[in-house]
N, C-alpha and C positions, 0 to 999 in steps of 0.2 A: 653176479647180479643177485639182488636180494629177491627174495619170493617174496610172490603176493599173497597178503594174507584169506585165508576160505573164508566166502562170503556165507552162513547160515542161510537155511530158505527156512521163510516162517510157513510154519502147519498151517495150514488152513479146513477149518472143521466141513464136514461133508453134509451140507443140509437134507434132512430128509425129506421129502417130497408129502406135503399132506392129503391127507386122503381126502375127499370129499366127497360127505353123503350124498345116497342116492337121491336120485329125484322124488318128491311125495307126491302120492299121488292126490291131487286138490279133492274135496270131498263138495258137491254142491250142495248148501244150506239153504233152507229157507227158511224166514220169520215172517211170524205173524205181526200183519200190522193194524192197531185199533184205528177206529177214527181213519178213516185211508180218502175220505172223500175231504177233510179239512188238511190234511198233510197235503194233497194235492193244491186242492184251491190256495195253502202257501205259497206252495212252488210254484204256480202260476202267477199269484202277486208279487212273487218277489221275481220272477224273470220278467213281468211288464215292468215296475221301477227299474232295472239294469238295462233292460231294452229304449227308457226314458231316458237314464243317466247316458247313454252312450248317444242318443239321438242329442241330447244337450252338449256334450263333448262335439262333437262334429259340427254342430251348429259354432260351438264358441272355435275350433280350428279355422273354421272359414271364415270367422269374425280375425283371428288372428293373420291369416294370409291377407285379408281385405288391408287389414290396418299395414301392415307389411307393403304391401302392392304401393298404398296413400305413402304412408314415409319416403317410399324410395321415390315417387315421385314428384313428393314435394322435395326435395333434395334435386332432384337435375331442374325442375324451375329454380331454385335457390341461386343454383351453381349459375343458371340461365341470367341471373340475375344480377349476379356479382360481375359474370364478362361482358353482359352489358352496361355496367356501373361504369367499368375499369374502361370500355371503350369510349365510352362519353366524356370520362376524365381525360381520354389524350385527346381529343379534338377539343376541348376546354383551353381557353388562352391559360398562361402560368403566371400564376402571379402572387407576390408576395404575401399578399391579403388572406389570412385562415382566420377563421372561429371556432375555434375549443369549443363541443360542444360539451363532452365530456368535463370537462373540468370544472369542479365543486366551487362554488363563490370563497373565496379565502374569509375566514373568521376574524374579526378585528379583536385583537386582545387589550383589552384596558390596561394601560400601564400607568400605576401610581405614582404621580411622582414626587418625588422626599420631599416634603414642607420640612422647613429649620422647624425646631419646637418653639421659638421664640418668636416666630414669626407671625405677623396677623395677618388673617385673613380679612378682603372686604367682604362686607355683608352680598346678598341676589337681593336686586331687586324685587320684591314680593309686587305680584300685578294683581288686584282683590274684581272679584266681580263683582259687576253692578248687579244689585237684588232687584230681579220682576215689580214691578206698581201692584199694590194688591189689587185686585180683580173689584170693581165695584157696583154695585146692589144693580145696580141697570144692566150693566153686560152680562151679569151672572143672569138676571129675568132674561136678557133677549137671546141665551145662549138656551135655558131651560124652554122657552117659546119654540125655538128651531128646532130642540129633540120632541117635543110635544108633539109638531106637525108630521115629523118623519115618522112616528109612530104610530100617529092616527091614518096617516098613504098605509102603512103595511100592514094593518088592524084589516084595511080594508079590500085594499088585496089579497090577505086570507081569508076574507068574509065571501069574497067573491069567488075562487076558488074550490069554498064547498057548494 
């Protein structure tokens, strides 16, 4: 029987364990601070605006749950609405009679069609209109008389109103 050949073990390097500095000891500082009555009154205005921003977030949350709550409930009247369609439809007689309501009037496409080039055509009859009578010197006074009067009622209806 033939040997098996020795397998090498690969070295494997020995990590040194790193040390780690002691603990520091923290030192307490303090700074001076200028102005310490207007750093405040900041802080105060700027945690009222985030206490407003957050009062308005909660406000617009429960505007979202409302709107939420409305959807889902217009949805099962929907739904309410459709099984009552569908039960009305079967106690409905059946009958071959529908109307498309959906369906768009069809478009009539002019279709030219080949005149011979030789060919004549007849003339249309052209139908001319008869021209108005001129208006004459009496109708034209008794028409200006009728505006004259309705003029003079509403002269005096705003005479009478002041």
């Amino acid at each position: 029987m033939p040997r098996k050949k020795a397998v090498k073990k690969k070295k494997t390097a020995k990590r040194k364990a790193v040390k780690k500095p002691k603990a520091v000891k923290e030192e307490i500082f303090y700074v001076g601070i200028q102005d310490s009555l207007e750093i405040k009154h900041g802080l105060l205005e700027s945690s009222k605006d985030l206490l407003q921003y957050l009062d308005r977030f909660e406000k617009l949350k429960g505007i979202r749950e409302k709107k939420k709550s409305e959807m889902e409930h217009l949805r099962e009247i929907f739904t309410d609405i459709t099984k009552s369609t569908n039960k009305l439809k079967r106690f409905l007689p059946k009958t071959k009679l529908r109307i498309d309501i959906h369906k768009k009037p069809a478009r009539k496409k002019a279709k030219k069609e080949e005149v011979p080039k030789k060919a004549i055509l007849p003339k249309k009859d052209v139908v001319k209109k008869m021209p108005k009578p001129p208006i004459t010197e009496e109708e034209h006074d008794e028409d200006l008389a009728k505006l004259e009067a309705e003029l003079s009622a509403i002269e005096g209806r705003l005479s009478k109103l002041d």
